[in-house]
Backbone as XML, in Angstrom:
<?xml version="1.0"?>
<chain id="A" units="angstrom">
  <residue number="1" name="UNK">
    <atom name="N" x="-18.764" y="18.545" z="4.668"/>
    <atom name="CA" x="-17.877" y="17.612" z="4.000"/>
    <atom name="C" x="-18.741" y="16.500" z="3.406"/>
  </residue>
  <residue number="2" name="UNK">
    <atom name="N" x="-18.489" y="16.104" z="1.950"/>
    <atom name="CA" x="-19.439" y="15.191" z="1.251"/>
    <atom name="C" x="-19.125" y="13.840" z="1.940"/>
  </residue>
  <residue number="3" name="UNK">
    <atom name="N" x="-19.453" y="12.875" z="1.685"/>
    <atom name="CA" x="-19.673" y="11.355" z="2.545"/>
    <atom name="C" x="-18.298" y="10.791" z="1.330"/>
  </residue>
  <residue number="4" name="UNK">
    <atom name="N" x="-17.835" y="10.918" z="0.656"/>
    <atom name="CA" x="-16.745" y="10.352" z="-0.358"/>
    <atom name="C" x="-15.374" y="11.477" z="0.547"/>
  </residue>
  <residue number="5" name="UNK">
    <atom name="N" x="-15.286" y="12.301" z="0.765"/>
    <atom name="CA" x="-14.243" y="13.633" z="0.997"/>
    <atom name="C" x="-14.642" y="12.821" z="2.123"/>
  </residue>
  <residue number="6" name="UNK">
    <atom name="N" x="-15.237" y="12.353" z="3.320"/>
    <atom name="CA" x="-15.438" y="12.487" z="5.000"/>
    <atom name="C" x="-14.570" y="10.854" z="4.412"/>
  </residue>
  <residue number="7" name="UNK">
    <atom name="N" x="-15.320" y="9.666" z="3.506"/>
    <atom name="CA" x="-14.446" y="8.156" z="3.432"/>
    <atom name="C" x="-13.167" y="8.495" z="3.308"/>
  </residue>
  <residue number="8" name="UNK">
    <atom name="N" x="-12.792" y="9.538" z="2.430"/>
    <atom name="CA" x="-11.172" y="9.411" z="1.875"/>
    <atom name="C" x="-10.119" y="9.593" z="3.302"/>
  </residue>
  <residue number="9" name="UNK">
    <atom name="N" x="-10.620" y="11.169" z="3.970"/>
    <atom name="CA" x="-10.156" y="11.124" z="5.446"/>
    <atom name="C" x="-9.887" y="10.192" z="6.330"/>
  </residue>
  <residue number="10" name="UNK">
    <atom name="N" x="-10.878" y="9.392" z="6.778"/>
    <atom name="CA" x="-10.993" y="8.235" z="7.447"/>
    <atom name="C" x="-9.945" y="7.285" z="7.065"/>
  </residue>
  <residue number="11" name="UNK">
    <atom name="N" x="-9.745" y="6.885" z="5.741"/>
    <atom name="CA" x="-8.693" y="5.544" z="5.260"/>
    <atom name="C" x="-7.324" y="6.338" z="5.152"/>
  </residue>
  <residue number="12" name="UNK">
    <atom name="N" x="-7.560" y="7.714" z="4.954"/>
    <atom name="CA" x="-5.648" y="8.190" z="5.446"/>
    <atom name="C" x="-5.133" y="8.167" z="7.323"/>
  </residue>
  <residue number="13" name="UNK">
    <atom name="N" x="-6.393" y="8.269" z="7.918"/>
    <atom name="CA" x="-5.984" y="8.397" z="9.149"/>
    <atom name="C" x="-5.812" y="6.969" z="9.645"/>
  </residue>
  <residue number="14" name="UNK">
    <atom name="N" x="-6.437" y="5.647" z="8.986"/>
    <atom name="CA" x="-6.414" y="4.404" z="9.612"/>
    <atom name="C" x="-5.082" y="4.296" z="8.675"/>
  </residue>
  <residue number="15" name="UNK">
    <atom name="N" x="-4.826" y="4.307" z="7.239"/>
    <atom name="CA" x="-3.549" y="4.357" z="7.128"/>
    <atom name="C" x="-1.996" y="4.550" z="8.062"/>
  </residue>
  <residue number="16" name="UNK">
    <atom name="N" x="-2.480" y="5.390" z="8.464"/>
    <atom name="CA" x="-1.175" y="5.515" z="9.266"/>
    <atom name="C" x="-0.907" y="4.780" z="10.292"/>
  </residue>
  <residue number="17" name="UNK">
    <atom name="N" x="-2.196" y="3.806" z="10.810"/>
    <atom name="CA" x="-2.039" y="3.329" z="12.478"/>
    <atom name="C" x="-1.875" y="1.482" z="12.019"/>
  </residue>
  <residue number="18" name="UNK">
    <atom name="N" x="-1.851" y="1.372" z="10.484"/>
    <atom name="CA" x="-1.627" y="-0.504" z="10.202"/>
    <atom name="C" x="-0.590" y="-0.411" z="8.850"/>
  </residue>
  <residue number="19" name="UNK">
    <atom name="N" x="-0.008" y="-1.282" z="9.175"/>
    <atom name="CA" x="0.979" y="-1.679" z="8.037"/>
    <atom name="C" x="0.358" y="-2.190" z="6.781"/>
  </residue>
  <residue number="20" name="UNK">
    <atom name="N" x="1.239" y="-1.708" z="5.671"/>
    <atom name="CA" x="0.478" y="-1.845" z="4.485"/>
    <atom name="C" x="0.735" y="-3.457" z="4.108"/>
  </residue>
  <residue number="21" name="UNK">
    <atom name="N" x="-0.441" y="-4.233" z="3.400"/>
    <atom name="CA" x="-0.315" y="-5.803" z="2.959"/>
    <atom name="C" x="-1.480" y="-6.621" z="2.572"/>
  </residue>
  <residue number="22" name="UNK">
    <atom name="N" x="-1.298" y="-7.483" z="2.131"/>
    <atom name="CA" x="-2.492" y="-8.197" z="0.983"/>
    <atom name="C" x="-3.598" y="-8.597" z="2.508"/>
  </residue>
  <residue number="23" name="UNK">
    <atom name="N" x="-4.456" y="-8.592" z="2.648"/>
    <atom name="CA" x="-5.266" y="-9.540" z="3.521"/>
    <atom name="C" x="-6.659" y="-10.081" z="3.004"/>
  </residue>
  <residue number="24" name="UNK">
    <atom name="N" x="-7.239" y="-10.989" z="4.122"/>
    <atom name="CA" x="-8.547" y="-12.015" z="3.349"/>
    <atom name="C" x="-8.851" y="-11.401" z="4.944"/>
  </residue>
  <residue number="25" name="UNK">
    <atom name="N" x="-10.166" y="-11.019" z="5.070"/>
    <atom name="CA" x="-10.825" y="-11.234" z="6.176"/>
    <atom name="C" x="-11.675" y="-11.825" z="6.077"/>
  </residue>
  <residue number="26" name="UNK">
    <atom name="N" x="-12.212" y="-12.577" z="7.641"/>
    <atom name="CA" x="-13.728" y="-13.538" z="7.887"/>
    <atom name="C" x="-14.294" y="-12.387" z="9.142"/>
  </residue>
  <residue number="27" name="UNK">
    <atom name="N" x="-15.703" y="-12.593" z="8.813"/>
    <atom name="CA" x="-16.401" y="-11.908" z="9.964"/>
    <atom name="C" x="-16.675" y="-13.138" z="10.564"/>
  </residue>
  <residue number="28" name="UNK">
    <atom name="N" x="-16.841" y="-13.091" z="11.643"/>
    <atom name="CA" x="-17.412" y="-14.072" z="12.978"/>
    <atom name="C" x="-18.540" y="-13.644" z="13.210"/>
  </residue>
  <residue number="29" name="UNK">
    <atom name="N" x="-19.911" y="-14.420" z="13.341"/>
    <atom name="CA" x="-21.061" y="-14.232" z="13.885"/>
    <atom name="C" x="-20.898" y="-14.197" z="15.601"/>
  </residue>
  <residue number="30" name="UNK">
    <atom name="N" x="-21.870" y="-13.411" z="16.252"/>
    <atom name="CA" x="-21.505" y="-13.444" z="17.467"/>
    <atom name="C" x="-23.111" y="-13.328" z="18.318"/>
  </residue>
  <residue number="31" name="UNK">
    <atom name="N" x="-23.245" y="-14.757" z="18.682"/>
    <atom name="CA" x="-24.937" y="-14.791" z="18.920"/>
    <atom name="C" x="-25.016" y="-13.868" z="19.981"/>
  </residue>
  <residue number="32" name="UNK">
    <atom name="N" x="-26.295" y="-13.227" z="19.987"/>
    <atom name="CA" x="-26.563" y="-12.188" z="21.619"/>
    <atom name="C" x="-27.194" y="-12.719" z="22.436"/>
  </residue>
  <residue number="33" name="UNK">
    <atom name="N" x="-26.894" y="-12.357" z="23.493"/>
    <atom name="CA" x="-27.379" y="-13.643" z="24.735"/>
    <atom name="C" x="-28.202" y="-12.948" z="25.744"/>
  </residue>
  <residue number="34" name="UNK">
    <atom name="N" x="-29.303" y="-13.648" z="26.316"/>
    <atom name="CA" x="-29.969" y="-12.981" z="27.695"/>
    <atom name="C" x="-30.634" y="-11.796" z="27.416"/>
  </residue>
  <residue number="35" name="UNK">
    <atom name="N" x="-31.216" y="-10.966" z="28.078"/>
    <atom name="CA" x="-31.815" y="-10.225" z="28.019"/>
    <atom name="C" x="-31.936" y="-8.997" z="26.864"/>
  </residue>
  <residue number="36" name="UNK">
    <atom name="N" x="-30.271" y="-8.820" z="26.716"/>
    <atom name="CA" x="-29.499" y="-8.015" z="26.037"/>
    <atom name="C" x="-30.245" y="-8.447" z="24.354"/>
  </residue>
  <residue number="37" name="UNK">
    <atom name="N" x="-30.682" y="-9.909" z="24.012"/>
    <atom name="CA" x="-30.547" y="-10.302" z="22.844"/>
    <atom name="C" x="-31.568" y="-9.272" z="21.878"/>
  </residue>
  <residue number="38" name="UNK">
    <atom name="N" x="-32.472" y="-8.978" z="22.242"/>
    <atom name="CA" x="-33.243" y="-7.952" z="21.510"/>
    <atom name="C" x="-32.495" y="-6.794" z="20.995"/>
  </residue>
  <residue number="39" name="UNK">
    <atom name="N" x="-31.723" y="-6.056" z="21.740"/>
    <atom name="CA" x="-31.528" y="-4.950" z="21.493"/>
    <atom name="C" x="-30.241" y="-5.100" z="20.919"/>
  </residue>
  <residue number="40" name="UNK">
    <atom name="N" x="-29.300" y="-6.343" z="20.780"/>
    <atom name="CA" x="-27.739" y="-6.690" z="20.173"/>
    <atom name="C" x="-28.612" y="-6.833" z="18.626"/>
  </residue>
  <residue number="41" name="UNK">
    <atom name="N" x="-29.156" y="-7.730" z="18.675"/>
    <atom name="CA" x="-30.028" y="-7.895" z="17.164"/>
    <atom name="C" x="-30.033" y="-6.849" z="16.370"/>
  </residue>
  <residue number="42" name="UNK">
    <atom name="N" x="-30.416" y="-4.793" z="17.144"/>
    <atom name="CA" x="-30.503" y="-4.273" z="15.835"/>
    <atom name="C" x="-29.454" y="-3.792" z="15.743"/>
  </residue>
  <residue number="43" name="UNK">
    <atom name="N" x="-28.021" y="-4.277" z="16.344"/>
    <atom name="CA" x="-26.971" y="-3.964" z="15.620"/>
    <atom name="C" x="-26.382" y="-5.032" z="14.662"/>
  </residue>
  <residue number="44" name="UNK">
    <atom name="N" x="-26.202" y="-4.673" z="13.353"/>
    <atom name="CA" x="-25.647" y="-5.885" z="12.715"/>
    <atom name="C" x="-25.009" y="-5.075" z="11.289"/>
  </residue>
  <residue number="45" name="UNK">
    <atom name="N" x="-23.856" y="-5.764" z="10.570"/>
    <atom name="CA" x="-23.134" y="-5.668" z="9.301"/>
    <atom name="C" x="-23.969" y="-5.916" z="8.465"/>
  </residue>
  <residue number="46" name="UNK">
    <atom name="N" x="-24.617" y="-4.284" z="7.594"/>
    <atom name="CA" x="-24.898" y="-4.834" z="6.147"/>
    <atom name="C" x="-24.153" y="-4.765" z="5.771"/>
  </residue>
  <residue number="47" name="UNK">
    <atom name="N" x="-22.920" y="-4.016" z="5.152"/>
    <atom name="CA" x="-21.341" y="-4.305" z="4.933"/>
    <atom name="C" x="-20.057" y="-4.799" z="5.320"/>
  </residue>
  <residue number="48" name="UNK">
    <atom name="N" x="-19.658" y="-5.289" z="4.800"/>
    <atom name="CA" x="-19.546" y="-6.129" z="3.750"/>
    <atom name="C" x="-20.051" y="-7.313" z="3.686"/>
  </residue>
  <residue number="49" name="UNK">
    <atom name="N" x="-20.787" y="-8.078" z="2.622"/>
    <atom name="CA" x="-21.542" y="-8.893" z="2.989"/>
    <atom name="C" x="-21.054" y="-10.475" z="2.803"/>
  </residue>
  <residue number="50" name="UNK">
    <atom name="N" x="-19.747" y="-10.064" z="2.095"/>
    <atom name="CA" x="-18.693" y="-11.629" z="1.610"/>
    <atom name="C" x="-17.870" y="-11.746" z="3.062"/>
  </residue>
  <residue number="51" name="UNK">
    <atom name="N" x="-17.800" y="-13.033" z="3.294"/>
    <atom name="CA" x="-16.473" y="-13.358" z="4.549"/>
    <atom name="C" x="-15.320" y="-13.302" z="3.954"/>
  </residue>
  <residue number="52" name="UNK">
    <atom name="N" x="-14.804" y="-13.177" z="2.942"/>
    <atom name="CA" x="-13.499" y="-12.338" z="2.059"/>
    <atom name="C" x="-13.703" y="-11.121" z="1.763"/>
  </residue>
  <residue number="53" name="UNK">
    <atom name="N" x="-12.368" y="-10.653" z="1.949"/>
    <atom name="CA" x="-12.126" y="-9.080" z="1.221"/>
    <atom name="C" x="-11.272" y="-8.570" z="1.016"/>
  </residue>
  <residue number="54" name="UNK">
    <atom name="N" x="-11.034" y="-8.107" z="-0.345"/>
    <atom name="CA" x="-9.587" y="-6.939" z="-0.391"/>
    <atom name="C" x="-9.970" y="-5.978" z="-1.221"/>
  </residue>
  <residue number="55" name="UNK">
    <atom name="N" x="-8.881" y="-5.155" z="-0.986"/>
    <atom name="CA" x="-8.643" y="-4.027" z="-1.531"/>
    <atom name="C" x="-10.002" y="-3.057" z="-0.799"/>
  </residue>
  <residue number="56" name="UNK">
    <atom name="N" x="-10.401" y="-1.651" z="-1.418"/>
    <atom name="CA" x="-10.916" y="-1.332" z="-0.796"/>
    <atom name="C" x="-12.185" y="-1.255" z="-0.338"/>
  </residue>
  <residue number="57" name="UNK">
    <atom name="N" x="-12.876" y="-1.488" z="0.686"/>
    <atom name="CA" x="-13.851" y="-2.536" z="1.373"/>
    <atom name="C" x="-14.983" y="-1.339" z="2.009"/>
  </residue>
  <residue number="58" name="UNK">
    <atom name="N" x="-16.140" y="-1.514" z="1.684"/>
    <atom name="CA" x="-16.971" y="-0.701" z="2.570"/>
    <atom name="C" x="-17.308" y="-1.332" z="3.933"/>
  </residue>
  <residue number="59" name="UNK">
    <atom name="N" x="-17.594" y="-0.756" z="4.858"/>
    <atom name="CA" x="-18.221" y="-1.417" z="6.010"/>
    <atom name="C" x="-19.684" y="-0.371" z="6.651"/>
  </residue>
  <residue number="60" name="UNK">
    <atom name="N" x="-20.184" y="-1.249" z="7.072"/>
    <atom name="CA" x="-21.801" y="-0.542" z="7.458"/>
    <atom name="C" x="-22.068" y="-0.884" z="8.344"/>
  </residue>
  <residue number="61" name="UNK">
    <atom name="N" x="-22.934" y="-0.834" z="9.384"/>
    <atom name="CA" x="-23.944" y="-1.327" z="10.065"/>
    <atom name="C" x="-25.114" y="-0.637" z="10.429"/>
  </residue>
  <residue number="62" name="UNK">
    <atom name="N" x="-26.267" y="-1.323" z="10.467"/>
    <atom name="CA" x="-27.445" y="-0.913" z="11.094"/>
    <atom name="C" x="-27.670" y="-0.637" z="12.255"/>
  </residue>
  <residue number="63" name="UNK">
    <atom name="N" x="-27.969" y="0.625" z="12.971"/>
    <atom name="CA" x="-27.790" y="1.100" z="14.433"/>
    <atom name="C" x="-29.453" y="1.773" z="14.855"/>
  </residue>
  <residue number="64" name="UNK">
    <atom name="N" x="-29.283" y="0.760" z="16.258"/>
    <atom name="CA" x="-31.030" y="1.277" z="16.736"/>
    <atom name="C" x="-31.069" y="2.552" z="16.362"/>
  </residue>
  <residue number="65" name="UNK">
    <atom name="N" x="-32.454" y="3.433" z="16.389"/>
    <atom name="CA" x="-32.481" y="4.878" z="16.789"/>
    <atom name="C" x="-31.789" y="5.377" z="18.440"/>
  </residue>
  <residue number="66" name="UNK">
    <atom name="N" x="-31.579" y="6.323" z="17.706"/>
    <atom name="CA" x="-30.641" y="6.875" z="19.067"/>
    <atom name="C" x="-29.225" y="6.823" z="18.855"/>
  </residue>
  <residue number="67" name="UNK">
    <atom name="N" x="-28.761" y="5.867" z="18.356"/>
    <atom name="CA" x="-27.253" y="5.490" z="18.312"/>
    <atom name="C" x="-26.138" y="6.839" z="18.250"/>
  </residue>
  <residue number="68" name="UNK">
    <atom name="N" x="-25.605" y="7.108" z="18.704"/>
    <atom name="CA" x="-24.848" y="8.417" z="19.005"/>
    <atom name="C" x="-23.338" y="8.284" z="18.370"/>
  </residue>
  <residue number="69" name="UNK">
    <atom name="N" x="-22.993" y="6.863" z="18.617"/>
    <atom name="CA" x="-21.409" y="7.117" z="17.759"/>
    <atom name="C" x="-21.599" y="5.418" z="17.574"/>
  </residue>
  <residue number="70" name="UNK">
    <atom name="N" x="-20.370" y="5.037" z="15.984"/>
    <atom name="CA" x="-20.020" y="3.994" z="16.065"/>
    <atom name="C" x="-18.910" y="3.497" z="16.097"/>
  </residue>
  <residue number="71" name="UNK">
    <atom name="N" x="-18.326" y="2.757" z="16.138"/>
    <atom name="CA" x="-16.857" y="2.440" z="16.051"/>
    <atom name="C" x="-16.273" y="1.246" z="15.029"/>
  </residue>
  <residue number="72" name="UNK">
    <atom name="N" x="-15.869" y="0.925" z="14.212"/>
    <atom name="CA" x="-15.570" y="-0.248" z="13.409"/>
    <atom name="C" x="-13.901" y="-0.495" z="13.926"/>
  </residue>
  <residue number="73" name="UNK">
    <atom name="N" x="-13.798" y="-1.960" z="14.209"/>
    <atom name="CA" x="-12.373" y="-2.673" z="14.752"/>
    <atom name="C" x="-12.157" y="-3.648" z="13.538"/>
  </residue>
  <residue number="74" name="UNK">
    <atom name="N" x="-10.989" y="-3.711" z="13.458"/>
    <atom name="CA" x="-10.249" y="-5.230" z="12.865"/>
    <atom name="C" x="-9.227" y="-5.396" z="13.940"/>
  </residue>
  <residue number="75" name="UNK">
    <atom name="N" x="-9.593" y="-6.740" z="14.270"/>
    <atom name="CA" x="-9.220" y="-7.551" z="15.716"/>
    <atom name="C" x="-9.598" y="-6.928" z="16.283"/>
  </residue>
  <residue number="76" name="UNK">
    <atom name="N" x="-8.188" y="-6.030" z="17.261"/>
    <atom name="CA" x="-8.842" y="-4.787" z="17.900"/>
    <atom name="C" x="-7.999" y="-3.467" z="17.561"/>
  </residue>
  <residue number="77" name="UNK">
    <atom name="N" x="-7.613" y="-3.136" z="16.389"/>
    <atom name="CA" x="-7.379" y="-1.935" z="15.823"/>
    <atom name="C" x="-8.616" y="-1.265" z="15.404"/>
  </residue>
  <residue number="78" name="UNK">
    <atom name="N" x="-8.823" y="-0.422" z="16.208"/>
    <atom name="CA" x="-9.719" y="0.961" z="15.449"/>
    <atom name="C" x="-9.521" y="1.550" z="14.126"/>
  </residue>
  <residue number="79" name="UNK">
    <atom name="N" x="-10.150" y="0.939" z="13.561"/>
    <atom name="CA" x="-10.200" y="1.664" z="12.066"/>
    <atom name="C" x="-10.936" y="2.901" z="12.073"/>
  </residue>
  <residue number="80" name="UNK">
    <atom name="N" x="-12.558" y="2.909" z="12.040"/>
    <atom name="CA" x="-12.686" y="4.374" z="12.367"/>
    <atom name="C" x="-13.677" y="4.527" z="13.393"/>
  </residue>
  <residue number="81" name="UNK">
    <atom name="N" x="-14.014" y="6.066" z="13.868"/>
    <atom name="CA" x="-15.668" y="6.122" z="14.615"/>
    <atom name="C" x="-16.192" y="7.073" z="13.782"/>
  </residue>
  <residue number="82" name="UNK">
    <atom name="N" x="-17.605" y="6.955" z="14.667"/>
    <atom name="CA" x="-18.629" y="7.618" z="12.962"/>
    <atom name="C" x="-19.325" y="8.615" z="14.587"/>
  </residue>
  <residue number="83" name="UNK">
    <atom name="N" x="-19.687" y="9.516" z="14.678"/>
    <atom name="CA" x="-20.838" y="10.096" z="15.497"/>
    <atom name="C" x="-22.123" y="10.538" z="14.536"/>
  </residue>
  <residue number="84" name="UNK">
    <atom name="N" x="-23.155" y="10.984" z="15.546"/>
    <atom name="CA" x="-24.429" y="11.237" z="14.640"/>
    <atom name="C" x="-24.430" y="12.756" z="14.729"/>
  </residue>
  <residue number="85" name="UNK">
    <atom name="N" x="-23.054" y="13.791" z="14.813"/>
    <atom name="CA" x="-23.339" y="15.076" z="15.196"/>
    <atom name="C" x="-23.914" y="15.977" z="13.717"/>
  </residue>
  <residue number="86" name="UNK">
    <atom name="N" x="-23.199" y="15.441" z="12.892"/>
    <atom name="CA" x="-23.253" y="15.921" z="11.145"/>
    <atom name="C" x="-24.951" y="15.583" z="11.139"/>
  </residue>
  <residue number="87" name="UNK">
    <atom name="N" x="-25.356" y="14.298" z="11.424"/>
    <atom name="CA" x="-26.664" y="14.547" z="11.016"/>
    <atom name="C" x="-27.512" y="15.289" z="11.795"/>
  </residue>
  <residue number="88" name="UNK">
    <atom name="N" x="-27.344" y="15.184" z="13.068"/>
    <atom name="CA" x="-28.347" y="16.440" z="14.178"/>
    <atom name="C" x="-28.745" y="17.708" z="13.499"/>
  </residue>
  <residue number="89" name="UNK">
    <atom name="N" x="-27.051" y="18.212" z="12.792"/>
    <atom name="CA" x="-26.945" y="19.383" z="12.137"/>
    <atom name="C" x="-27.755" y="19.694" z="11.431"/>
  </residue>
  <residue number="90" name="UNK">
    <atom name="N" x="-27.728" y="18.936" z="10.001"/>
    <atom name="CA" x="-28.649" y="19.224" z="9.056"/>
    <atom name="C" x="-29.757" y="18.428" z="9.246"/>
  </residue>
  <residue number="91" name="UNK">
    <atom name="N" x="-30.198" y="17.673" z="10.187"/>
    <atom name="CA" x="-31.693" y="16.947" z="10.267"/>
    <atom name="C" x="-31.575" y="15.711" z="9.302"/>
  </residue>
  <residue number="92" name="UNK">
    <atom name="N" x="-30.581" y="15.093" z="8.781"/>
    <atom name="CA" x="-30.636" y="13.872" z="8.549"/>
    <atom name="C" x="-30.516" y="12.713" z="8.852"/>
  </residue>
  <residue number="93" name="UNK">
    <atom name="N" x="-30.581" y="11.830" z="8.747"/>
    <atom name="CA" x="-30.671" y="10.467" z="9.363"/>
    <atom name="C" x="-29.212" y="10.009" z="8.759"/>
  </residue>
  <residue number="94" name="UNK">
    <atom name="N" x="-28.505" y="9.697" z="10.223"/>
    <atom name="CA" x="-27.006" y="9.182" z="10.166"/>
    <atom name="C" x="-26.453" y="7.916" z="9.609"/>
  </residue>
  <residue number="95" name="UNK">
    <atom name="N" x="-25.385" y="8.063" z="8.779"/>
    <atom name="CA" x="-24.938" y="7.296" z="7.935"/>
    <atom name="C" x="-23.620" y="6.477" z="8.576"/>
  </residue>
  <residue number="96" name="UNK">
    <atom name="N" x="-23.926" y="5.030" z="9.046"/>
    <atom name="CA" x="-22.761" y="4.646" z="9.527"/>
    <atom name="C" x="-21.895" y="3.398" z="8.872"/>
  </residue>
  <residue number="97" name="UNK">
    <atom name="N" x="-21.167" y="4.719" z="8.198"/>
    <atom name="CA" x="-20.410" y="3.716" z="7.068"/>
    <atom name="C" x="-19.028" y="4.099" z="6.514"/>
  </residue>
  <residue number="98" name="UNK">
    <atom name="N" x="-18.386" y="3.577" z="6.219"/>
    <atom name="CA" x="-16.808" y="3.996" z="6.133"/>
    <atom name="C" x="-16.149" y="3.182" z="5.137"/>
  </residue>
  <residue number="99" name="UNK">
    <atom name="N" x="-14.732" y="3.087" z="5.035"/>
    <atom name="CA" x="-14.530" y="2.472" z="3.900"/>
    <atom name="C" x="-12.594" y="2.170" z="4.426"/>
  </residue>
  <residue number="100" name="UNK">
    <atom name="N" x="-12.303" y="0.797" z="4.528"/>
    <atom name="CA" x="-11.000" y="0.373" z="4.749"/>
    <atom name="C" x="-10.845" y="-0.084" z="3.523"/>
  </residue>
  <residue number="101" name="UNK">
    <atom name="N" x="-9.402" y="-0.433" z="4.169"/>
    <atom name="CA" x="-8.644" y="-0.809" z="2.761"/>
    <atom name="C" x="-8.121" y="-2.529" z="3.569"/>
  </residue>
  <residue number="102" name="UNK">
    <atom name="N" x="-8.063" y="-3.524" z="2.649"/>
    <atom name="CA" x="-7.885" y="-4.654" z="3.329"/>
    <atom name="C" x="-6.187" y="-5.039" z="3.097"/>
  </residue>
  <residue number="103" name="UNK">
    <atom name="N" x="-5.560" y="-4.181" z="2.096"/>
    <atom name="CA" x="-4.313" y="-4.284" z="2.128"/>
    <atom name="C" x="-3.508" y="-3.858" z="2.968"/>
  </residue>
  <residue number="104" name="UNK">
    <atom name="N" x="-4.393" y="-3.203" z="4.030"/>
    <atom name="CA" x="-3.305" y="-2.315" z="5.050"/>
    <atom name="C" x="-2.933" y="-3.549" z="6.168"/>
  </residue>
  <residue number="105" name="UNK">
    <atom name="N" x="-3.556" y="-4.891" z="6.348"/>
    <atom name="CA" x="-3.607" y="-5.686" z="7.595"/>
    <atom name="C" x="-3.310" y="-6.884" z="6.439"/>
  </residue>
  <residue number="106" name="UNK">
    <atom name="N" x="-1.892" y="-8.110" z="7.177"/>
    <atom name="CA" x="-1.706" y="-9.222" z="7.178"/>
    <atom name="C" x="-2.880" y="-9.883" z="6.773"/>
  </residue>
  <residue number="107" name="UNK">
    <atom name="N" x="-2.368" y="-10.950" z="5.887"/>
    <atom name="CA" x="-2.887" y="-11.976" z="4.917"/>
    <atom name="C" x="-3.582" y="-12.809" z="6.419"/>
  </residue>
  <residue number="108" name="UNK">
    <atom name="N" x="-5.041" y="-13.452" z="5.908"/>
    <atom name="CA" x="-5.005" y="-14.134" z="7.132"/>
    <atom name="C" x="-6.507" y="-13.963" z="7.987"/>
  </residue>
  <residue number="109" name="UNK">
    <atom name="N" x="-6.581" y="-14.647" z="8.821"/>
    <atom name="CA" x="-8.427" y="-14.556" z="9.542"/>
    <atom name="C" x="-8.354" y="-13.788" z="10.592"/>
  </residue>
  <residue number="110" name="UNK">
    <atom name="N" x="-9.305" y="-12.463" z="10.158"/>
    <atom name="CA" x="-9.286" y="-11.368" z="10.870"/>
    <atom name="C" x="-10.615" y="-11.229" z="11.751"/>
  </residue>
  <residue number="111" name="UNK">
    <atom name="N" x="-11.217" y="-10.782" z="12.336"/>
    <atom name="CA" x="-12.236" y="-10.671" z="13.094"/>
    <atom name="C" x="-12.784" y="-9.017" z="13.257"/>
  </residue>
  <residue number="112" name="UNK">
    <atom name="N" x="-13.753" y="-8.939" z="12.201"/>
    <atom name="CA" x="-14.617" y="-7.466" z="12.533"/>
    <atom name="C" x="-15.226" y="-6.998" z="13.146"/>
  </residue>
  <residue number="113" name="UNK">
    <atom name="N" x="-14.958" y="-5.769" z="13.666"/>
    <atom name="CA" x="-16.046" y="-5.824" z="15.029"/>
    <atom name="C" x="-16.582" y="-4.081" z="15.054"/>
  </residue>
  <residue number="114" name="UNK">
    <atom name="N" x="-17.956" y="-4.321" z="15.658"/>
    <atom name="CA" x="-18.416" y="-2.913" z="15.480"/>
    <atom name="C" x="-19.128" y="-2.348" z="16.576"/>
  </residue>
  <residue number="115" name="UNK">
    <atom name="N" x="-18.551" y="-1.119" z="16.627"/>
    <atom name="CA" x="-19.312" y="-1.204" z="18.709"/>
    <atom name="C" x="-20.535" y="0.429" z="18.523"/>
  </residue>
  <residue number="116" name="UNK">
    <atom name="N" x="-21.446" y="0.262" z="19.311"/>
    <atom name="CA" x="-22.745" y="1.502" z="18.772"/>
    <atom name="C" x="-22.935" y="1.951" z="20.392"/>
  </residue>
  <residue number="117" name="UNK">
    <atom name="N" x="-22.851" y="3.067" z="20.736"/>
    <atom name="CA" x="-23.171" y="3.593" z="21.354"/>
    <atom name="C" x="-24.775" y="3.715" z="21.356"/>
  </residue>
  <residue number="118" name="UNK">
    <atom name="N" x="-25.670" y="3.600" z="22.018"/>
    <atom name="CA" x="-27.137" y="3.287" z="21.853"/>
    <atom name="C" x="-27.397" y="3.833" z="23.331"/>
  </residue>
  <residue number="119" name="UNK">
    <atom name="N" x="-28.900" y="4.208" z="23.510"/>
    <atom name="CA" x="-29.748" y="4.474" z="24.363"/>
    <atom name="C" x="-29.875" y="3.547" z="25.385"/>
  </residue>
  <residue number="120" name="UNK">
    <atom name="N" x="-29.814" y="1.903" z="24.711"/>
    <atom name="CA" x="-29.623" y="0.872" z="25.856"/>
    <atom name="C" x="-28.143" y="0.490" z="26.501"/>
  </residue>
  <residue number="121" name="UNK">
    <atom name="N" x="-27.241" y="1.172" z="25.666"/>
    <atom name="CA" x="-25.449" y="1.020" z="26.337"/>
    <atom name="C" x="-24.864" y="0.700" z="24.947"/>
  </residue>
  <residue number="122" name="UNK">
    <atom name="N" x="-23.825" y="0.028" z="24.983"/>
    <atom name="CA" x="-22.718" y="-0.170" z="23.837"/>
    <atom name="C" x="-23.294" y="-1.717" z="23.569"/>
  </residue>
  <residue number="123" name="UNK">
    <atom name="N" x="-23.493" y="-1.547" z="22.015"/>
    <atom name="CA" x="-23.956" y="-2.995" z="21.666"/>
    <atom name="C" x="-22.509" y="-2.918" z="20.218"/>
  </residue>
  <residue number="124" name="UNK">
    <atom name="N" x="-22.282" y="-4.489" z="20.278"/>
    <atom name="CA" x="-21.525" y="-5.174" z="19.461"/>
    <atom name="C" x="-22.105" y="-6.021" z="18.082"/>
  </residue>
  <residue number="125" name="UNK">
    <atom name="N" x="-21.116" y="-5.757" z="17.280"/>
    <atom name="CA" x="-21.775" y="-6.532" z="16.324"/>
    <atom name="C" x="-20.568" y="-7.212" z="15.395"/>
  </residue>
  <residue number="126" name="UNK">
    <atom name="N" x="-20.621" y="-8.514" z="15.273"/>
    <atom name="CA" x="-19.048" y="-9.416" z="15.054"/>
    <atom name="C" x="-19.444" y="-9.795" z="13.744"/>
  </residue>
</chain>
């Protein structure tokens, strides 16, 4: 399945789980603390890179090596998860990136959140 055919899937299935409507989201920075802080660091949002957004919105993040699945939230609705099984397959290096729609969630300050399954445990990235 091409990476445009695998996005389109993804935004019909989060479709169905949020009500359709105009929204503005803000990402929240979320400092990493203690020991953990090294390894929270290489998770982080290159997408989207504005604290506004509508219509339809890519989202990304950068995930240590190893990273096995990701998960992208608004608040705490699951929008989608990504695994690295497609790339094992063909030997490529995994693409963790997806694509919402910002009209599906209330006008209003939303909070993004992205969770990575990693070699060191589940790291967050706000």
């Amino acid at each position: 399945m091409n990476l445009e055919r695998h996005r389109t899937a993804l935004a019909a299935a989060a479709a169905l789980a949020v009500n359709a409507a105009v929204a503005a989201m803000t990402m929240a920075a979320m400092p990493p603390a203690g020991k953990a802080a090294h390894a929270a660091a290489a998770l982080r949002f290159v997408e989207p890179t504005a604290t506004h957004i509508a219509g339809t919105t890519d989202l990304a993040v950068a995930a240590p090596a190893g990273t096995t699945a990701v998960r992208f939230f608004l608040d705490d609705v699951r929008l989608s998860e990504l695994t690295d099984r497609y790339a094992k397959q063909t030997g490529t290096p995994p693409a963790w990136t997806t694509a919402t729609d910002a009209g599906w969630f209330p006008a209003g300050r939303h909070t993004l959140r992205a969770e990575a399954d990693t070699p060191a445990g589940t790291l967050t990235a706000r």
